[in-house]
C-alpha positions as CSV (number, residue, x, y, z in Angstrom):
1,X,45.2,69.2,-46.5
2,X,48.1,68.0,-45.4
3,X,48.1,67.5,-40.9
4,X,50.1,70.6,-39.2
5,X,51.8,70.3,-36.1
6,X,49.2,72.0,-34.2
7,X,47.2,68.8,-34.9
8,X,49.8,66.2,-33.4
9,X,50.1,68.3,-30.7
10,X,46.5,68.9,-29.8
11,X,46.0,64.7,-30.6
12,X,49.0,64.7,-28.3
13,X,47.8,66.5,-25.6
14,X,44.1,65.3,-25.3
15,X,46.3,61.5,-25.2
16,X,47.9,62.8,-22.2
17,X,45.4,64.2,-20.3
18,X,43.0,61.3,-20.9
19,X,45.6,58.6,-19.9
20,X,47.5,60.7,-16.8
21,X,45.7,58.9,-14.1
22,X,46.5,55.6,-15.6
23,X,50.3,56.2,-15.5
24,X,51.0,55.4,-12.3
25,X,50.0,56.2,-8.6
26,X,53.0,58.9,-8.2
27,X,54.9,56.4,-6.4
28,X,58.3,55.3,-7.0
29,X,60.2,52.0,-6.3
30,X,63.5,51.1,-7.1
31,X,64.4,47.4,-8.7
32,X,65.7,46.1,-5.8
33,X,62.1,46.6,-3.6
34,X,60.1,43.8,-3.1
35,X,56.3,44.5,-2.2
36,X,54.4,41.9,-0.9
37,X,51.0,42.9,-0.2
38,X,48.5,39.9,1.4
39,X,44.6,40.6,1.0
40,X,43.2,39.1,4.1
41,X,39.5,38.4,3.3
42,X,37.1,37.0,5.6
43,X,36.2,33.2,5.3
44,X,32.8,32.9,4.2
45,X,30.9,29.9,4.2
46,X,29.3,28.7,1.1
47,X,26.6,26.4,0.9
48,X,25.0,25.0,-1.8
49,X,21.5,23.3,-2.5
50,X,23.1,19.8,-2.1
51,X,24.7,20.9,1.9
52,X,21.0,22.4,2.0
53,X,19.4,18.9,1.1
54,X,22.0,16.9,3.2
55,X,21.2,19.6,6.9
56,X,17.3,18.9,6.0
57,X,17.7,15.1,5.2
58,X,19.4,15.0,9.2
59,X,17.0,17.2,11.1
60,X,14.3,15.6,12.5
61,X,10.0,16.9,12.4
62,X,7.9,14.5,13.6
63,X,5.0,16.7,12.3
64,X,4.1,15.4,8.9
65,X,0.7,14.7,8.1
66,X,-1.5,11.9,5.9
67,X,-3.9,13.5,4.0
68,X,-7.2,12.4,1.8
69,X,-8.8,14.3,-0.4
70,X,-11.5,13.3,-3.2
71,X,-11.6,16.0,-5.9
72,X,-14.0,13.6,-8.2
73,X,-17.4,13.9,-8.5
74,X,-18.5,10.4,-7.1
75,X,-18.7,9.2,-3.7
76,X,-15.3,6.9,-3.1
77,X,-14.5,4.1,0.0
78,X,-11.0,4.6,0.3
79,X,-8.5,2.4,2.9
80,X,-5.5,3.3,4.6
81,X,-2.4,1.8,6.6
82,X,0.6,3.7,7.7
83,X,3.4,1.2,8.1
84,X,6.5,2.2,9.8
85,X,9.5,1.1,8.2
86,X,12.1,0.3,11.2
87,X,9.6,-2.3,12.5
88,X,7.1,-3.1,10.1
89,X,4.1,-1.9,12.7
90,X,0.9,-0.6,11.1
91,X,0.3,2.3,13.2
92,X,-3.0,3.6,11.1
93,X,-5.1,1.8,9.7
94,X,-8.5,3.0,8.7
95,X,-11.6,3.1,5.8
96,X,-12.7,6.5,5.0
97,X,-15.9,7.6,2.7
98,X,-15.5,10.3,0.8
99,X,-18.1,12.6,-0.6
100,X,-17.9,14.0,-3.7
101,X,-15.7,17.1,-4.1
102,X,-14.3,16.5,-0.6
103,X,-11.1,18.7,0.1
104,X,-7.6,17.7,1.9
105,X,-8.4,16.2,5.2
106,X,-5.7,15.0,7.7
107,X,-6.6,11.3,9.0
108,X,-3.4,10.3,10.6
109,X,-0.4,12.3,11.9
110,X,2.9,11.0,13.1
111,X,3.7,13.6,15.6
112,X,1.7,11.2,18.3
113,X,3.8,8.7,17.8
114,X,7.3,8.1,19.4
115,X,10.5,7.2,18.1
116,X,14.3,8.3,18.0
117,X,15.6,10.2,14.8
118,X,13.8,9.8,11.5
119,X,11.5,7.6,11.0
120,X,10.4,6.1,7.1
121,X,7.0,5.6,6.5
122,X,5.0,4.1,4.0
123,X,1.2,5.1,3.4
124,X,-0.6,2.3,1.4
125,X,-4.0,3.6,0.1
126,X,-6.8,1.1,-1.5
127,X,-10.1,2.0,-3.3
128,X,-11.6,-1.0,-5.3
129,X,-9.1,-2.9,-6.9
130,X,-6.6,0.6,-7.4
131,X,-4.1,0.5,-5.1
132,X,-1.4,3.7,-4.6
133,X,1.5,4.1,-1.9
134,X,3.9,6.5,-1.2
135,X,7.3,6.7,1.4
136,X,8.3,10.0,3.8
137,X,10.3,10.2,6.6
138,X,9.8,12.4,9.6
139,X,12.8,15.1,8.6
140,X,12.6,18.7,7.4
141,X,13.0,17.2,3.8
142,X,9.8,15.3,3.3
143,X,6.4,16.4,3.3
144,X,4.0,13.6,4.8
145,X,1.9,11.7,2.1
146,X,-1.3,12.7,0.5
147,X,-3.9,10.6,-1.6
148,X,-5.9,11.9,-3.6
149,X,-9.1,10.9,-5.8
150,X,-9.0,12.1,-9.7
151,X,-11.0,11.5,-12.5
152,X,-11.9,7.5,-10.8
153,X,-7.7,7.4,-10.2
154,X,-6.4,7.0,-6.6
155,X,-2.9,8.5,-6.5
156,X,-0.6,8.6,-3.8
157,X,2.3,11.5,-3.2
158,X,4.6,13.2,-1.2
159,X,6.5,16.6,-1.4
160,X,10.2,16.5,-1.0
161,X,12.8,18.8,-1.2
């Protein structure tokens, strides 16, 4: 069966009515108009992870804790010395028995001590002939350093962002 012309003109149609809002917006220009048309948008700030890690690494908490914790199942004689970096001053320095199963405790905090900006330290922990240290600083960044008894292992660490 050969198409009719009532075909092409229905195809036609149903073209033309899908399509009629697409053809233009009704206004007309001539050759010689120029628009220019400027989108002002807002400025908008964008920060990433890294601007994140750089504001943290430059604000300054004094608040960061040393913790010990003993999470094995024997009784453990553990040492500790906080040495501040700028001057090489112990500023803690202690021996701690542990019982058995003993949770997180804080032994040292460096919010009672003084000093401008951050301050690095480094926590050096010793339990028989194992020895562990870990570094923070006193910004938003770092967490202060924890050491912790495992399975007979002293390990030493810190949370950082």
């Amino acid at each position: 069966m050969a198409p009719t012309r009532r075909r092409y003109l229905l195809a036609l149609s149903g073209t033309l009515v899908a399509t009629a809002g697409c053809l233009g917006d009704g206004e007309r220009s001539t050759a010689n108009e120029t628009a220019t048309q400027v989108s002002e948008r807002p400025t908008v700030e964008r920060t990433t992870f890294d601007d994140w890690v750089a504001e943290a690494e430059r604000s300054v908490d004094r608040d960061k804790a040393v913790r010990l914790s003993n999470r094995d199942e024997t009784d453990h004689t553990v040492s500790v010395r906080v040495v501040r970096e700028s001057d090489g001053a112990v500023v803690h320095e202690e021996t701690y028995d542990l019982s058995a199963g003993t949770g997180r405790r804080e032994v040292f905090n460096t919010d009672s001590l003084d000093g401008p900006g951050n301050v690095g330290y480094e926590v050096t922990a010793t339990m028989g002939n194992q020895s562990a240290s870990v570094w923070f600083e006193t910004d938003e960044c770092h967490g202060g350093g924890t050491v912790e008894v495992s399975d007979g292992e002293l390990v030493a660490y810190s949370a950082i962002c």
